[in-house]
C-alpha positions in Angstrom: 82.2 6.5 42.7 80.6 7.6 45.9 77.3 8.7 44.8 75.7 12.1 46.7 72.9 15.0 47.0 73.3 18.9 47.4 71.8 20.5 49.8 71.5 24.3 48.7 71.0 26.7 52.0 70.1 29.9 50.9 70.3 32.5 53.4 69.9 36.1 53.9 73.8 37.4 53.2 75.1 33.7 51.8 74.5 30.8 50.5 76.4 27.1 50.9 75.8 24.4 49.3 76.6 20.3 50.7 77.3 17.3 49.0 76.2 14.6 51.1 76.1 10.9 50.5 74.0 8.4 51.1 75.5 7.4 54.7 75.1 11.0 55.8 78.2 11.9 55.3 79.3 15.7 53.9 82.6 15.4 51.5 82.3 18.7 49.9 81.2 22.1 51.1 81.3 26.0 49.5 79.7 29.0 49.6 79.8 32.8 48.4 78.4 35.8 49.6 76.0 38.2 47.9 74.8 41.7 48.8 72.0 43.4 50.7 70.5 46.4 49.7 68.6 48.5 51.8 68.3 52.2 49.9 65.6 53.3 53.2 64.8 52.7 56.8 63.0 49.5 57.2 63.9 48.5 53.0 65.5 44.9 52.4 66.3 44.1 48.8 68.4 41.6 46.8 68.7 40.9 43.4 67.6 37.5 42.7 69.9 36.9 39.9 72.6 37.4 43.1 71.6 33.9 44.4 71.7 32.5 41.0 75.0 33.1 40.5 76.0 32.5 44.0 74.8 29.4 44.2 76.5 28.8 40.8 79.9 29.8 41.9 79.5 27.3 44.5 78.4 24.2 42.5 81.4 25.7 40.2 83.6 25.3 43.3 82.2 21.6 44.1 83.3 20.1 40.8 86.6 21.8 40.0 87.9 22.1 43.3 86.3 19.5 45.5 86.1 17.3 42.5 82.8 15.8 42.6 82.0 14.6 39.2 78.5 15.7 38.0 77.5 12.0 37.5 77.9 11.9 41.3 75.3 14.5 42.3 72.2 12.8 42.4 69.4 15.0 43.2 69.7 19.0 44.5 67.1 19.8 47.1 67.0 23.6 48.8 66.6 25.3 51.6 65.5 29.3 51.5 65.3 32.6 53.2 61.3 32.4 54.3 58.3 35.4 53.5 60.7 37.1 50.7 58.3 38.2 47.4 60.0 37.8 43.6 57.4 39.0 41.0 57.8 37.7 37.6 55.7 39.0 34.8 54.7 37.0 31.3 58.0 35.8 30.3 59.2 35.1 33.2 61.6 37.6 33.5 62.1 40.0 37.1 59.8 43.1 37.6 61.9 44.4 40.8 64.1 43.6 43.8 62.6 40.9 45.9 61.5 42.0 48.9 63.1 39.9 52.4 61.9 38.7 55.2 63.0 41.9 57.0 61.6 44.0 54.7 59.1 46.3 57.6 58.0 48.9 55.2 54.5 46.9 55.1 53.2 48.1 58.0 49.8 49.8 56.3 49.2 46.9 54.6 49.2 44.6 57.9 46.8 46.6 59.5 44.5 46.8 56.5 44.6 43.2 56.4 43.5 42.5 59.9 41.0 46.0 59.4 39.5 43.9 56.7 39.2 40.2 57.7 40.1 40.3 61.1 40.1 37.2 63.2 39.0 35.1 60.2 42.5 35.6 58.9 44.1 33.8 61.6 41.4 31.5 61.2 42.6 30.5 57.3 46.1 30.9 57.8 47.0 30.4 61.6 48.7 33.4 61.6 48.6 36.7 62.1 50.0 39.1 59.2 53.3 40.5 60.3 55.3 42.5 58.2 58.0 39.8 57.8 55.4 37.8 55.9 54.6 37.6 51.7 51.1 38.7 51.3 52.0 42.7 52.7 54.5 42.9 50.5 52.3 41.9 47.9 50.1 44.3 48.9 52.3 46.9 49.1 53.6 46.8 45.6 49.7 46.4 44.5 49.4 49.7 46.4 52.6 51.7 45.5 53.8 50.4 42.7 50.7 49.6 40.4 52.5 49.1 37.1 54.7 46.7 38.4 51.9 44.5 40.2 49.6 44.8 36.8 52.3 43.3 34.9 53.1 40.4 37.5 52.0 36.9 36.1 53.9 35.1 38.6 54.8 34.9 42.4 58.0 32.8 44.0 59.9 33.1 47.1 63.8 32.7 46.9 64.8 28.7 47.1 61.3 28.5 44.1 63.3 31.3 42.2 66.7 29.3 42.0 64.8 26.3 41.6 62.7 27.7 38.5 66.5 29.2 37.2 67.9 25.7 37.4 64.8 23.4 36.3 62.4 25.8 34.4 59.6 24.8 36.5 57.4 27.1 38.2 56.1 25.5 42.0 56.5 26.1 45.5 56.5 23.8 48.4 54.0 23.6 50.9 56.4 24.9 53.7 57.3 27.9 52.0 53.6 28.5 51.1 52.4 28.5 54.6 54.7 31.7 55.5 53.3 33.5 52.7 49.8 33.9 54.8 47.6 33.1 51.5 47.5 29.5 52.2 44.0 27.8 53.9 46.1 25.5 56.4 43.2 23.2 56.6 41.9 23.2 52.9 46.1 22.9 51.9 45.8 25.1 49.0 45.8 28.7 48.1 42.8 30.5 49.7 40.7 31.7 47.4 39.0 34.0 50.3 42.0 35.6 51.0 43.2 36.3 47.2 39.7 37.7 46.5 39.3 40.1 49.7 42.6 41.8 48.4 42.0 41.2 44.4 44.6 39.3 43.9 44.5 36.9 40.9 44.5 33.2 41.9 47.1 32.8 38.9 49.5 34.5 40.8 50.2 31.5 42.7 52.0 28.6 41.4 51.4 25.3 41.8 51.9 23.6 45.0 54.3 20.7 45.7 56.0 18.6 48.5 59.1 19.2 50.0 60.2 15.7 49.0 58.8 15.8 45.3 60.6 15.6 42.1 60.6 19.2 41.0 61.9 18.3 37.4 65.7 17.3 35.8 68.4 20.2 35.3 68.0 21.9 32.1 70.7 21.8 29.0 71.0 25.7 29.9 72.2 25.2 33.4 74.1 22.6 33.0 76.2 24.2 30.7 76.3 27.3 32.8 77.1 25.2 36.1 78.6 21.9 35.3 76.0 19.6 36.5 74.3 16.9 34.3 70.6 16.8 33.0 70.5 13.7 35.1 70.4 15.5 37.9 66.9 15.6 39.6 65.8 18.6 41.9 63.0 18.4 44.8 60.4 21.0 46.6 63.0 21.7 49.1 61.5 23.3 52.3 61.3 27.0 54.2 64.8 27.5 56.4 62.8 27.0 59.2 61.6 23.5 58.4 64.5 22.2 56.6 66.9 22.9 59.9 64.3 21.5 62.3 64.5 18.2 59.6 68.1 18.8 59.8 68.2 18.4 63.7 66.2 15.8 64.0 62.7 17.3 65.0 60.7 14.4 63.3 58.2 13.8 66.2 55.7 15.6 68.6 58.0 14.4 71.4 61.1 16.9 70.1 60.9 20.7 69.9 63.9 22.9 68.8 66.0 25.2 71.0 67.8 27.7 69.2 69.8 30.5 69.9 71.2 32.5 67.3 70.7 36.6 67.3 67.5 35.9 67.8 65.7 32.5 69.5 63.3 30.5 68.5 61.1 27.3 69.9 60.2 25.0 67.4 58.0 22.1 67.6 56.4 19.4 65.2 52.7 18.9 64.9 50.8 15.8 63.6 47.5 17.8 62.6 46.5 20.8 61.0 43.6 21.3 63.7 46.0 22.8 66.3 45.8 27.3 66.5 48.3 29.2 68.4 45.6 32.4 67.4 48.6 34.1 65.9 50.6 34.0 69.0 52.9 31.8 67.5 53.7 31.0 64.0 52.6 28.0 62.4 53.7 26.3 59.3 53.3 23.2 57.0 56.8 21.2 57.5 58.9 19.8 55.4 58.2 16.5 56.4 54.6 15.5 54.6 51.2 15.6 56.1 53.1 17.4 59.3 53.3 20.9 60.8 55.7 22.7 62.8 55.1 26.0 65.5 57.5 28.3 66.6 57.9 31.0 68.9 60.3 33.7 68.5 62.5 35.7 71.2 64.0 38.8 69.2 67.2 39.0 71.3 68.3 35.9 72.4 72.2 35.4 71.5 71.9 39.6 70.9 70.9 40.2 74.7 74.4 38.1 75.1 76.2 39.6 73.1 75.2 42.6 73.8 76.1 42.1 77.7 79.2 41.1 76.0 80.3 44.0 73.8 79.4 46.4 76.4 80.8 45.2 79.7 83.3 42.7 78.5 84.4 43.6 75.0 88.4 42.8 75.2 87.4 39.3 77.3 87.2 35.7 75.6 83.3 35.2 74.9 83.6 31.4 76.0 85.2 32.9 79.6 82.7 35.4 79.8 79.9 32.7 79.7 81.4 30.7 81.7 82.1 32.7 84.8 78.4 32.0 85.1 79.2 28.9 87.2 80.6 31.4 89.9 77.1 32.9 90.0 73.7 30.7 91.7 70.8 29.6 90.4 68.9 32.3 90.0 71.9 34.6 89.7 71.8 35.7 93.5 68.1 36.9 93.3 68.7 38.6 89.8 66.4 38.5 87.0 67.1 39.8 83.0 63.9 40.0 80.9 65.4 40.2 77.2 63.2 42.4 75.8 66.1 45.0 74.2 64.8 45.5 71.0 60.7 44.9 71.7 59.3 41.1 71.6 57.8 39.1 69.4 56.1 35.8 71.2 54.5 35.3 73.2 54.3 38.8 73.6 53.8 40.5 70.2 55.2 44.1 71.6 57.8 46.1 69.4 58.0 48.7 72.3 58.5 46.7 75.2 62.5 46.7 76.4 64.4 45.1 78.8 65.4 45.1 82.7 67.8 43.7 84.9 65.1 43.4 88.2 66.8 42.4 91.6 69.8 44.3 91.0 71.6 44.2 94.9 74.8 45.8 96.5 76.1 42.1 96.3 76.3 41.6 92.5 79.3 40.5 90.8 79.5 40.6 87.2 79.2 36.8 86.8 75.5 37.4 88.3 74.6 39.7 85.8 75.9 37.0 83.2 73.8 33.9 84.8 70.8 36.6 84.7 71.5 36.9 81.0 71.6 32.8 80.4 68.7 32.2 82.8 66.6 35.4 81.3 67.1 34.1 77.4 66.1 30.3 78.4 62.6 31.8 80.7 61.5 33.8 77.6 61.7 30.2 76.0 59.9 28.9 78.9 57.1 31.6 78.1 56.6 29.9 74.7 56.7 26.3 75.9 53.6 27.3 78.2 51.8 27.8 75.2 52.4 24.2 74.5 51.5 23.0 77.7 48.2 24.9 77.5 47.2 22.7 74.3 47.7 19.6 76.2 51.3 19.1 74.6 54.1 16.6 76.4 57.8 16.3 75.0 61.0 14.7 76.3 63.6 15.8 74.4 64.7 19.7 73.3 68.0 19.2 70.6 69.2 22.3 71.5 71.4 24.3 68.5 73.5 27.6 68.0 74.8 29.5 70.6 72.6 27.3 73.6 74.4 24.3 71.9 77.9 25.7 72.7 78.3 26.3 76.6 77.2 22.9 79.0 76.3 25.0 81.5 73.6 26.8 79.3 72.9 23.3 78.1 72.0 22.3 81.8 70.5 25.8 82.6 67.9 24.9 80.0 67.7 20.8 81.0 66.5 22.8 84.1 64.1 25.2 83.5 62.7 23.2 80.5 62.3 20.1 83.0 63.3 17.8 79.8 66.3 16.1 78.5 68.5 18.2 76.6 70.6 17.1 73.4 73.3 18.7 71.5 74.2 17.4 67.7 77.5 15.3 66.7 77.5 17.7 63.2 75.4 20.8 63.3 74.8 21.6 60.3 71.0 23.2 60.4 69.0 24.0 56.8 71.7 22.5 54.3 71.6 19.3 56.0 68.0 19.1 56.1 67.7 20.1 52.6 70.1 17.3 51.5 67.8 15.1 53.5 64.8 15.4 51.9 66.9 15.0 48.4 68.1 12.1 49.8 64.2 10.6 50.6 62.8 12.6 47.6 65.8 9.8 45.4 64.1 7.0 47.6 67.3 6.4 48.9 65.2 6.3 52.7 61.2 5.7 52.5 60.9 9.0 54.6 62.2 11.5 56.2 62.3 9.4 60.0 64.2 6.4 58.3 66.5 9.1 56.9 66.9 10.8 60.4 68.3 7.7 62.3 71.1 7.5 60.1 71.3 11.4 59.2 70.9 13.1 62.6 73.4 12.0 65.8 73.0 13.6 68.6 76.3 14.1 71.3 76.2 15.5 74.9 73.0 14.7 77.0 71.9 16.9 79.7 69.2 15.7 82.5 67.1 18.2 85.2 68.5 18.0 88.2 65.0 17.9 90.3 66.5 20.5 93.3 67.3 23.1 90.5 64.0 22.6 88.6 61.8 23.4 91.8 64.1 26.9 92.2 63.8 27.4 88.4 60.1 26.8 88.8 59.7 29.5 91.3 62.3 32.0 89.6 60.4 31.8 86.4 56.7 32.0 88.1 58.4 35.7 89.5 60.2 36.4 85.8 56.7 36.5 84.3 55.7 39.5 86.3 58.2 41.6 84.7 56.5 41.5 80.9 53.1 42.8 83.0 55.0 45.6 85.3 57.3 46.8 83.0 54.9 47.1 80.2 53.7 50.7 81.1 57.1 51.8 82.1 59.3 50.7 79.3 56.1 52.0 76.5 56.4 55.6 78.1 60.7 55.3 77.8 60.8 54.7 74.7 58.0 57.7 73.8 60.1 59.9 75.6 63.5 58.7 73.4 61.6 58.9 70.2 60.3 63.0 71.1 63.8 63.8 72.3 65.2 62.1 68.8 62.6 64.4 67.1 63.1 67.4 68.8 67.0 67.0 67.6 66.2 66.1 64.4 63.6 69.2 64.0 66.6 71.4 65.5 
């Protein structure tokens, strides 16, 4: 009997859960959608009972119709949607929707946060309070819904929810702590300055545990209601974010992330605790212990393509469209695509900037306009790796994922302007993965997670700079970072003008 782990990977509209063995190897795979409720502008909301049961029709799915036998599954570990509040009161029981990650109603709070503390904020957590995060959330319902925040005893995000449901025990990993913004980064525990400034009880806060640490064994309860055994051990499990860089590999100061999905974002391992981005780019405890990752997010990355795509190509193959790239140059004959279409968020923290084709020429095909797109996506990364270089960081490898990971032209595009190698994955299979890894290190089955990554993580295609391209890249991106600066005052007053003229219909 092959014995194995689950990796739980719970996301924003789904979750899916892995069995994986020992070797790396995933035999058995399900998952089940759950809704999203969003009754006003800028409201997120799920029921967290959804993901309970979700993740329990999965499991279900594993043993009758996979036909893993409980005493196979090991250990469960868990991945989860980051920054999204659940408030429990005495008995444990659900005082209202959680609130997601892209939940924006907290804007008031936000600023009152940086009104009150300021740059001392960023100082504690090494971040800046965006609306995506936990702790104006919490402040919101502390401001707007009074009863409810009197009555909370207890504060999870999502994965710590499920985990509680399953186990009874009431912690959250480190990971997961840090993108709540009440964590002291340096001290590695709740910050009592921050709690106090905003009178929030310290008891709020559960206790804090590793990614890789036994979280407790299933209870009698949920293994009658899902079919595993009480012999089954759970672990921290780690924020989405940390568990898919684990999951690709990024065990090392010498890797960084690339990857493209509706939005983009660069993410690299630290060693130390000491390094701050001032806000400009998120920074987290990883999954891996005693380490740290930043990241740097472009808010339309695969959405600027597809985007491009549904508008001037919709009935085309997407592969084709992406392709005809090759036709174009580097540097797209002198065009340049700043992907700024729905406002920015590193390293340019701007919700009103919007994009521009600049360069455009009598000569342009539409296969121009599609290298300007690649090329634009993979400079706005370039931005964020200049923040690295500015701390005095050196890499050699990007394991590129998603959409980036798809095209070998893109692949080489970014080989170029990145000036590293570029790596692809044999198996890309992101959070679940790197859930089921730490499972797998938390059982002792590896001594830790880098042991676990040789033999978990292959990587496929290889794609080296091609020195003539990276001196044209070089110049080409020196020129794309004078659009951000130009467009700034141009782009602010466009969108003014749309908002007054959406008004003025609205009014009439």
């Amino acid at each position: 009997m092959t014995e194995c782990v689950l990796g739980v990977d719970l996301g924003t509209s789904s979750v899916k859960v892995s069995a994986v063995t020992r070797s790396g190897e995933i035999i058995a795979q399900e998952g089940m959608d759950f809704p999203l409720r969003q009754p006003q502008p800028g409201y997120a909301e799920q029921d967290p009972n959804d993901w309970v049961n979700a993740t329990t029709v999965a499991i279900v799915r594993l043993i009758l119709k996979d036909k893993l036998k409980p005493e196979q599954i090991k250990g469960v570990s868990y991945s989860g949607q980051m920054h999204g509040l659940v408030l429990l009161d005495k008995d444990n029981n659900i005082l209202r929707p959680a609130m997601l990650w892209n939940d924006t109603r907290s804007t008031k709070q936000r600023e009152e946060i940086m009104a009150k503390m300021g740059h001392r904020f960023i100082e504690i957590t090494h971040n800046k309070p965006l609306e995506g995060f936990t702790l104006p959330k919490l402040l919101w319902v502390k401001e707007n819904q009074p009863d409810i925040f009197a009555k909370a005893t207890t504060m999870l995000l999502p994965k710590d929810y499920l985990r509680f449901r399953m186990t009874g025990k009431l912690v959250m990993d480190y990971s997961d702590a840090t993108g709540t913004v009440m964590l002291d980064v340096e001290k590695q525990q709740w910050s009592k300055e921050i709690l106090d400034a905003f009178d929030i009880p310290e008891t709020i806060c559960p206790p804090l545990v590793r990614s890789i640490d036994n979280t407790g064994h299933i209870t009698k309860w949920y293994s009658e209601y899902s079919g595993l055994s009480t012999d089954t051990v759970t672990f921290g499990g780690g924020a989405d974010n940390a568990c898919g860089a684990v999951g690709a590999g990024i065990d090392s100061p010498t890797k960084v992330l690339s990857s493209i999905g509706t939005s983009g974002v660069i993410l690299k391992y630290e060693p130390q605790k000491e390094t701050n981005y001032e806000g400009v780019l998120q920074y987290e405890d990883h999954a891996i212990p005693d380490a740290f990752y930043s990241m740097g997010v472009t808010l339309a990355a695969g959405f600027s393509l597809s985007w491009f795509k549904r508008t001037f190509a919709a009935d085309e193959d997407f592969t084709e469209v992406v392709e005809s790239a090759a036709e174009s140059t580097v540097g797209a004959n002198g065009l340049l695509f700043a992907p700024y279409i729905v406002g920015e968020r590193a390293p340019y923290a701007d919700a009103d900037i919007r994009g521009s084709f600049i360069g455009i020429d009598g000569i342009h095909k539409r296969h121009d306009f599609v290298r300007a797109v690649l090329e634009g996506i993979i400079f706005s990364f370039r931005d964020i790796m200049d923040k690295y270089e500015e701390k005095g960081s050196q890499f050699d490898t990007v394991v590129s994922i998603g959409g980036g990971a798809k095209s070998p032209l893109w692949q080489q595009i970014q080989a170029n302007i990145f000036n590293v190698k570029v790596v692809s994955l044999k198996n890309e299979q992101g959070p679940g993965l790197g859930a089921a890894m730490l499972a797998a290190v938390g059982m002792g089955w590896y001594k830790d997670i880098s042991e676990c990554t040789k033999v978990f993580v292959q990587f496929k295609d290889v794609f080296l700079p091609e020195p003539e391209n990276v001196s044209k890249y070089q110049k080409l991106h020196d020129i794309y970072q004078k659009i951000y600066p130009s467009t700034k005052e141009i782009t602010h007053d466009l969108v003014g003008y749309r908002r007054e003229e959406q008004s003025a219909k609205s009014d009439g």
